[in-house]
PASEBA-1860 file (N, C-alpha, C; in nm, 3 decimals):
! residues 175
1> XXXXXXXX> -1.865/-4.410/-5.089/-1.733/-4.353/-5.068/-1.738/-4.206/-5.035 ~ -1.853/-4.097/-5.153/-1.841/-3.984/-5.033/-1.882/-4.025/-4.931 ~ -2.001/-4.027/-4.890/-2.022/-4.031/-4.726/-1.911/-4.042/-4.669 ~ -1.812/-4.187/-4.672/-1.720/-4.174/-4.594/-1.623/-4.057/-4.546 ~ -1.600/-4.052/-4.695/-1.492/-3.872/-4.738/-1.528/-3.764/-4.613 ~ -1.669/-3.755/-4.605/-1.739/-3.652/-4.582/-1.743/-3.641/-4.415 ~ -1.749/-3.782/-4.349/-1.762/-3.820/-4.229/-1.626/-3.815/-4.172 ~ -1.509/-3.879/-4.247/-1.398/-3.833/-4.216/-1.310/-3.692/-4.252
9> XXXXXXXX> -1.367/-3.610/-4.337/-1.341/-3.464/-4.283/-1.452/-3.366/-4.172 ~ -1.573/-3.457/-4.149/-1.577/-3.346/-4.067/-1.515/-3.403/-3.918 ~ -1.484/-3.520/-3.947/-1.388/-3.604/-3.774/-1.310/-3.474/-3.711 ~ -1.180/-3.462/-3.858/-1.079/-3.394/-3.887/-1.139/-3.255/-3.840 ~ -1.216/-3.183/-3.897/-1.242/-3.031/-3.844/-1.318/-3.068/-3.733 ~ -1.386/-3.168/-3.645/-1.378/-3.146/-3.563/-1.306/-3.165/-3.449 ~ -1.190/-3.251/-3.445/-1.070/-3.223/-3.387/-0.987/-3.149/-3.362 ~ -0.935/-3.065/-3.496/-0.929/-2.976/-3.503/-0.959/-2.833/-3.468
17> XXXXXXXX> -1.088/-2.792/-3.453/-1.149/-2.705/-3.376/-1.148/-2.774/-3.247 ~ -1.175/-2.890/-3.160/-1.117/-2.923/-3.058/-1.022/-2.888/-3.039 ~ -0.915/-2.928/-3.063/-0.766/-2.868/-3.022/-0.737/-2.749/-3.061 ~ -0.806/-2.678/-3.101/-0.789/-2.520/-3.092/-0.856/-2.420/-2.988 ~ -0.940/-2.522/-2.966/-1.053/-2.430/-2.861/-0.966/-2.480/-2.732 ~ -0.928/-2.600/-2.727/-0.831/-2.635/-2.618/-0.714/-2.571/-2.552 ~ -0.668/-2.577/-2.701/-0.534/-2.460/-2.665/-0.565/-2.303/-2.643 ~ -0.639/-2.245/-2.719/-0.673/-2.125/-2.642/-0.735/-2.125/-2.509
25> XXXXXXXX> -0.801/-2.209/-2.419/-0.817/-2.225/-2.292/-0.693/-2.225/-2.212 ~ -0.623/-2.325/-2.261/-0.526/-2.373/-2.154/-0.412/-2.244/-2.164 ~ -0.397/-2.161/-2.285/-0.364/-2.052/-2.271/-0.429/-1.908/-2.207 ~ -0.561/-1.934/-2.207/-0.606/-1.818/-2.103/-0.548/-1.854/-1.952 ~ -0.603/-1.982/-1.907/-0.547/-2.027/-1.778/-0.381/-1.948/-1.735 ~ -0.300/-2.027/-1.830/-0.146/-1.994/-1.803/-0.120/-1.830/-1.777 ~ -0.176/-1.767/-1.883/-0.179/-1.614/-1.896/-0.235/-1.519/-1.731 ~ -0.341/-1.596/-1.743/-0.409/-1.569/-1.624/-0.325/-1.607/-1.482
33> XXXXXXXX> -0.300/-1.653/-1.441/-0.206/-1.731/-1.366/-0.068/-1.661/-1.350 ~ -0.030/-1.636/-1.445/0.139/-1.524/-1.502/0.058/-1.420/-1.458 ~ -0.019/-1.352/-1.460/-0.082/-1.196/-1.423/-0.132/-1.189/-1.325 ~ -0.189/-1.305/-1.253/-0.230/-1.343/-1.080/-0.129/-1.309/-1.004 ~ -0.003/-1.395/-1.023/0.117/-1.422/-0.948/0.243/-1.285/-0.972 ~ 0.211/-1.204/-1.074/0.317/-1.117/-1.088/0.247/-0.966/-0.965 ~ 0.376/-0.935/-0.953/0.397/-0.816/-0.856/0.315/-0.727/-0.914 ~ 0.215/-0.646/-0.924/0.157/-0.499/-1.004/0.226/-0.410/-0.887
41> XXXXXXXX> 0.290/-0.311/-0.942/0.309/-0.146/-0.856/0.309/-0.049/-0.907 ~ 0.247/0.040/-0.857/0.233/0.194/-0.863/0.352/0.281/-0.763 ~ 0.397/0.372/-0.799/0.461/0.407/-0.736/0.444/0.591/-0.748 ~ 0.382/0.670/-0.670/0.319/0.790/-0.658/0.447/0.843/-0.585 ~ 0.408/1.029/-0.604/0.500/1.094/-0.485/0.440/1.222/-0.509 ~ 0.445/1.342/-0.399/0.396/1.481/-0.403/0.294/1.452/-0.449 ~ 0.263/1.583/-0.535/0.127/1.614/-0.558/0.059/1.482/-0.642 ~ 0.107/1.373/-0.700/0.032/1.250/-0.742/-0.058/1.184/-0.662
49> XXXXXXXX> -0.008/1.191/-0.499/-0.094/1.104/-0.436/-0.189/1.223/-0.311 ~ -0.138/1.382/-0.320/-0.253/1.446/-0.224/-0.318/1.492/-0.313 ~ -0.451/1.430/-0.377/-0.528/1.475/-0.443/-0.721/1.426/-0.409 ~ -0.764/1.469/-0.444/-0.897/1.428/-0.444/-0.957/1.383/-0.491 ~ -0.923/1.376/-0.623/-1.001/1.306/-0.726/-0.913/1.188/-0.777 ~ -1.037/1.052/-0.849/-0.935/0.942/-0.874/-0.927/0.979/-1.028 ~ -0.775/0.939/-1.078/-0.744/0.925/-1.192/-0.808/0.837/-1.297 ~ -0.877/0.779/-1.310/-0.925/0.678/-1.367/-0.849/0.579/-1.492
57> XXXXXXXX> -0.727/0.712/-1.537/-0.651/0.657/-1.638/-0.535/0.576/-1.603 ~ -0.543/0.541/-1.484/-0.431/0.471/-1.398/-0.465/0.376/-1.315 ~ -0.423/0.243/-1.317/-0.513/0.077/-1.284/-0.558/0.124/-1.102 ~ -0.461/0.199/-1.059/-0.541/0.233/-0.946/-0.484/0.398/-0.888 ~ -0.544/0.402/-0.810/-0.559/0.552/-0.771/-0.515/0.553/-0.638 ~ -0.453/0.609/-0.562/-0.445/0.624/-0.422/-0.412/0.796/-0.400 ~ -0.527/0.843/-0.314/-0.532/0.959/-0.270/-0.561/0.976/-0.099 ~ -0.450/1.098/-0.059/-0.425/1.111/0.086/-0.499/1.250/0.085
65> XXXXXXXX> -0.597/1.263/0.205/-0.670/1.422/0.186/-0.669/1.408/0.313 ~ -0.583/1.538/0.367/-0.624/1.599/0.553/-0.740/1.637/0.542 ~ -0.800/1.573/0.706/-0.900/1.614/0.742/-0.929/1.778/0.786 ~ -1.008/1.863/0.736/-1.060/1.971/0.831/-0.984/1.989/0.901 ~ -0.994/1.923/1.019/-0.927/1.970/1.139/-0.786/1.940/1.173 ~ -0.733/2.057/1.253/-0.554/2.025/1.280/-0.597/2.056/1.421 ~ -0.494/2.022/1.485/-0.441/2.065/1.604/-0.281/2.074/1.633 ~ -0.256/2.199/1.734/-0.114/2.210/1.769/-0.069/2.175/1.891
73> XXXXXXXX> 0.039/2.176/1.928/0.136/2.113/2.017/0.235/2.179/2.044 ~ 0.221/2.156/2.155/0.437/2.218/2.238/0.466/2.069/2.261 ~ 0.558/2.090/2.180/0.664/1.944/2.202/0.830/1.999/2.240 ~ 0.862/1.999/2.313/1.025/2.058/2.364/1.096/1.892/2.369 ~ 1.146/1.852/2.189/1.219/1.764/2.191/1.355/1.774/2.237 ~ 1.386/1.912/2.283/1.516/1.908/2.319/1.578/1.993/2.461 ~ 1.462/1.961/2.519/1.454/2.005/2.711/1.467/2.133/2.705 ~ 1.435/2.233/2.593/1.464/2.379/2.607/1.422/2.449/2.638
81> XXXXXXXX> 1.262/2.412/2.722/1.204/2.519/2.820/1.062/2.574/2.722 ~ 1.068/2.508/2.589/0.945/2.555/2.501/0.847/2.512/2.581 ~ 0.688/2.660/2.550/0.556/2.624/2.611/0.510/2.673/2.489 ~ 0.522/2.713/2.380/0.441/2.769/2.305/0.389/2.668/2.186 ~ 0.301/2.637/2.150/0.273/2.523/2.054/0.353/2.544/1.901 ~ 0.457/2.452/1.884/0.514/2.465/1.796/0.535/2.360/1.698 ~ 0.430/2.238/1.715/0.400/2.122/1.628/0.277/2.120/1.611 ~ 0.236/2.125/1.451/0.070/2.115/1.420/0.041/1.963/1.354
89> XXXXXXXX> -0.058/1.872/1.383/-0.059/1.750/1.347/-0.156/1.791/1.254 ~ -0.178/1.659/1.163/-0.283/1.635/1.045/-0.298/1.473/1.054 ~ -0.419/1.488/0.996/-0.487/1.370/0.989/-0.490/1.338/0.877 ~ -0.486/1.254/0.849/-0.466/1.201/0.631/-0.579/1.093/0.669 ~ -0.659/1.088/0.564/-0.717/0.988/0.531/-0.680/0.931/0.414 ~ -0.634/0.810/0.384/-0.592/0.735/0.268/-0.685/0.644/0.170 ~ -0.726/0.677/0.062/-0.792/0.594/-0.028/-0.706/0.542/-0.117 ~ -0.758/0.359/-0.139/-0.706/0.376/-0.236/-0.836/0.257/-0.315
97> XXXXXXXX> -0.856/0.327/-0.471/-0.933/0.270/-0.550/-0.865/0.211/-0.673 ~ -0.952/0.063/-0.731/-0.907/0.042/-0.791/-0.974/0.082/-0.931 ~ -0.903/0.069/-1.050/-1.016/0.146/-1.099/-0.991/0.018/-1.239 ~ -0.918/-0.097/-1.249/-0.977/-0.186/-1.296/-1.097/-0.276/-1.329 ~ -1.137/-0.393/-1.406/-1.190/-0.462/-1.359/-1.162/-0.589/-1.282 ~ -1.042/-0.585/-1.256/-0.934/-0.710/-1.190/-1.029/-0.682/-1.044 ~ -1.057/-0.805/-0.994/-1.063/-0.822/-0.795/-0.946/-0.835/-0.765 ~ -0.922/-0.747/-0.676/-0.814/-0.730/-0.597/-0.827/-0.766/-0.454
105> XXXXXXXX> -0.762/-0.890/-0.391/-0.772/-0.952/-0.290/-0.695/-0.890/-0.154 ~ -0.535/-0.891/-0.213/-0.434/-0.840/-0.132/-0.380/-0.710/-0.141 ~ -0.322/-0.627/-0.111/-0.245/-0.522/-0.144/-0.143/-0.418/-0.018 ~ -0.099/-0.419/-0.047/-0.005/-0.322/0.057/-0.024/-0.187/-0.026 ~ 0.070/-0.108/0.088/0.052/0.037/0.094/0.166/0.078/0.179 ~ 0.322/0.129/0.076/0.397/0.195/0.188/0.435/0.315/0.179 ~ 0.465/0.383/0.264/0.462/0.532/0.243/0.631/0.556/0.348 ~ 0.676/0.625/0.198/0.825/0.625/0.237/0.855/0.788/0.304
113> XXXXXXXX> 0.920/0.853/0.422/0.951/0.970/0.446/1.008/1.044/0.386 ~ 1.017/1.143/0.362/1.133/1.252/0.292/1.161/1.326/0.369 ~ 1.146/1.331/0.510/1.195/1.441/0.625/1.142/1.372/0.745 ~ 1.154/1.437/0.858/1.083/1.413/0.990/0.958/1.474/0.959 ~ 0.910/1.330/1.088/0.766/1.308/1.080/0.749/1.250/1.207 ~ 0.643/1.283/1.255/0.585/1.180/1.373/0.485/1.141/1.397 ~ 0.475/0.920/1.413/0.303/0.904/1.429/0.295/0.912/1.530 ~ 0.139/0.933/1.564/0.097/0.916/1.672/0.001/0.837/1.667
121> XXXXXXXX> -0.112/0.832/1.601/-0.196/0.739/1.524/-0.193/0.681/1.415 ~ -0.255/0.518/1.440/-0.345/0.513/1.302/-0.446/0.409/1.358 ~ -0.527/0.395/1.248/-0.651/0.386/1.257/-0.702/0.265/1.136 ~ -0.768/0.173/1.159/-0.826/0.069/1.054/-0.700/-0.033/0.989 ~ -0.624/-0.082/1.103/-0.484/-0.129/1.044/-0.326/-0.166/1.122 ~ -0.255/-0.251/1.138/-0.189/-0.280/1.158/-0.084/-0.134/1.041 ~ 0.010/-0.146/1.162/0.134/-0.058/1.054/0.288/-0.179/1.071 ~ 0.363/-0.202/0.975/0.498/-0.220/0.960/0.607/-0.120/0.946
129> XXXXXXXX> 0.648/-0.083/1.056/0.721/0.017/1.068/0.875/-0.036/1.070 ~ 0.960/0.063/0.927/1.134/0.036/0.909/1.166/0.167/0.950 ~ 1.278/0.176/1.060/1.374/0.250/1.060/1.465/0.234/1.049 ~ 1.557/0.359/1.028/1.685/0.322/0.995/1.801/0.387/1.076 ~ 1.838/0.367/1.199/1.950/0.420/1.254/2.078/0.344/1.295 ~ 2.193/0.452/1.300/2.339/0.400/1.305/2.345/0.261/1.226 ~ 2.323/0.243/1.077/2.298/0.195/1.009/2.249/0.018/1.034 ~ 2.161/0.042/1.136/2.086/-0.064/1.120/1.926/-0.060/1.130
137> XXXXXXXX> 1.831/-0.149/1.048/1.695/-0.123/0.991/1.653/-0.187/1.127 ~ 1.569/-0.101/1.197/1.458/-0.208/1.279/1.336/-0.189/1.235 ~ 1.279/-0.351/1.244/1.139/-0.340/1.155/1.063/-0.414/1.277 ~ 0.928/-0.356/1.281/0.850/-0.452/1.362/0.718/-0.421/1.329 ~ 0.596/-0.463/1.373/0.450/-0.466/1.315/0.397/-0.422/1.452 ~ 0.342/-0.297/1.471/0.253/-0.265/1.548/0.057/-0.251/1.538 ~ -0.004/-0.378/1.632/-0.090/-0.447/1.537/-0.226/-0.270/1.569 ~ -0.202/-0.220/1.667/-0.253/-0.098/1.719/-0.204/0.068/1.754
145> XXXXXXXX> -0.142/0.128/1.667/-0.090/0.241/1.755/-0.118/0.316/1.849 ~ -0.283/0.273/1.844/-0.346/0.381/1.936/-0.326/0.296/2.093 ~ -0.245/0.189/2.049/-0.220/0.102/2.227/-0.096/0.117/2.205 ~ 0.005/0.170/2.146/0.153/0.162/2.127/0.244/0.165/2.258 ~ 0.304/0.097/2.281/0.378/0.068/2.407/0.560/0.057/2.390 ~ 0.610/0.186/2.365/0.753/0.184/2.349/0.817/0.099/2.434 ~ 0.819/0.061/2.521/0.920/-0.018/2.582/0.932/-0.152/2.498 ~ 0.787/-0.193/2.435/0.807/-0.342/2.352/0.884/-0.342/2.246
153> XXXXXXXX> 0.929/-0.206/2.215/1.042/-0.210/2.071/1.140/-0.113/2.073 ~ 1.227/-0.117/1.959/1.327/-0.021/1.955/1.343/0.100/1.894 ~ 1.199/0.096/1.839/1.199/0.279/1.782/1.223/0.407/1.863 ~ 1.273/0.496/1.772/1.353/0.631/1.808/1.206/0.681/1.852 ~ 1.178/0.681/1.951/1.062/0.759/1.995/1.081/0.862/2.092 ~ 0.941/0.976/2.092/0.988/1.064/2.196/0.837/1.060/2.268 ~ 0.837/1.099/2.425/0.683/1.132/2.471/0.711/1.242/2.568 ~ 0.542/1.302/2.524/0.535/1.427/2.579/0.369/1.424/2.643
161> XXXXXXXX> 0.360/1.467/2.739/0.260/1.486/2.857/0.196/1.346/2.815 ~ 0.249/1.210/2.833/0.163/1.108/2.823/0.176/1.035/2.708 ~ 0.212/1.086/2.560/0.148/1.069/2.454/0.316/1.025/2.381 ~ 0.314/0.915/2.325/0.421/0.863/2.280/0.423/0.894/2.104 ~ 0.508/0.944/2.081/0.556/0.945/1.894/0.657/0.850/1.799 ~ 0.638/0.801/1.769/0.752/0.716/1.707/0.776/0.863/1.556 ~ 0.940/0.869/1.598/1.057/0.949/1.486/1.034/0.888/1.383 ~ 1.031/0.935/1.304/1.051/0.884/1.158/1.138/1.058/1.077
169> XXXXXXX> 1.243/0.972/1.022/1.334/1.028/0.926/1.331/1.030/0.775 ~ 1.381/1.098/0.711/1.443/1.027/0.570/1.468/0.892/0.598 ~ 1.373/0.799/0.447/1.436/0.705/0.456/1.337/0.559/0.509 ~ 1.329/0.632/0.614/1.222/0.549/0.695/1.081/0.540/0.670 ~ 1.039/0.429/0.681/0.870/0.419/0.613/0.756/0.303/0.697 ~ 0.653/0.335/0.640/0.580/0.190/0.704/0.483/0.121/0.574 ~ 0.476/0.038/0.650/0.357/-0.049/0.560/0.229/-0.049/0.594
END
């Protein structure tokens, strides 16, 4: 009769520890899964994102640093006879690190205006460009800027000796 006793409690603890080890699985899964599928965002501005160094205390880091070099421009957006270079461009290079141990598969990156701005490039990337005039948003995906061809869309653009700019305002941003 022990033996039996003995054989049928350890059945019991081991079922038991079965269905515990079970349920904590099938709860990592679910958990995992809820934290796969949810949105993560960061949301930077000013001096948070032109910096050089990564934060490490923050799941990810994104830092914009001009290159060295500028160059200037006469742009006479408004037929007034300007020759003197009175637009200086910059080049941003954009990082962004993660500084988890999560793999990160997908991610966007949008960068909203706070004034006028104008692209002329980019580089390693499709852009999604929203504007916003006489209150309607035009959005479209330009898969190259450096082939950008204004006539294929409706952005507020301006060109000067050749070289096309898409306007960007308050407001307006890309992806």
């Amino acid at each position: 009769m022990k033996r039996r006793g003995k054989k049928k409690t350890a059945i019991i603890i081991f079922f038991v520890t079965f269905l515990t080890i079970l349920g904590i699985f099938v709860m990592s899964v679910v958990k995992t899964e809820i934290y796969n599928h949810a949105k993560h965002q960061l949301h930077l501005e000013g001096t948070a994102l032109f910096t050089e160094e990564d934060d490490k205390s923050i799941p990810v880091t994104v830092r914009s640093v001009p290159r060295g070099s500028t160059w200037t421009k006469a742009f006479d957006l408004y037929n007034e006879g300007i020759t003197e270079h009175n637009f200086q461009a910059f080049t941003y290079d954009f990082s962004v690190s993660n500084n988890t141990k999560d793999e990160v598969s997908s991610f966007i990156f949008r960068l909203d205006f706070g004034g006028d701005a104008y692209l002329m490039s980019a580089w390693n990337g499709s852009l999604e460009i929203h504007q916003f005039r006489d209150g309607t948003e035009y959005v479209a995906t330009v898969p190259d800027l450096r082939e950008f061809h204004p006539e294929n869309f409706n952005f507020d653009t301006v060109t000067f000796d050749g070289e096309t700019l898409i306007h960007m305002q308050k407001g307006d941003y890309f992806i």
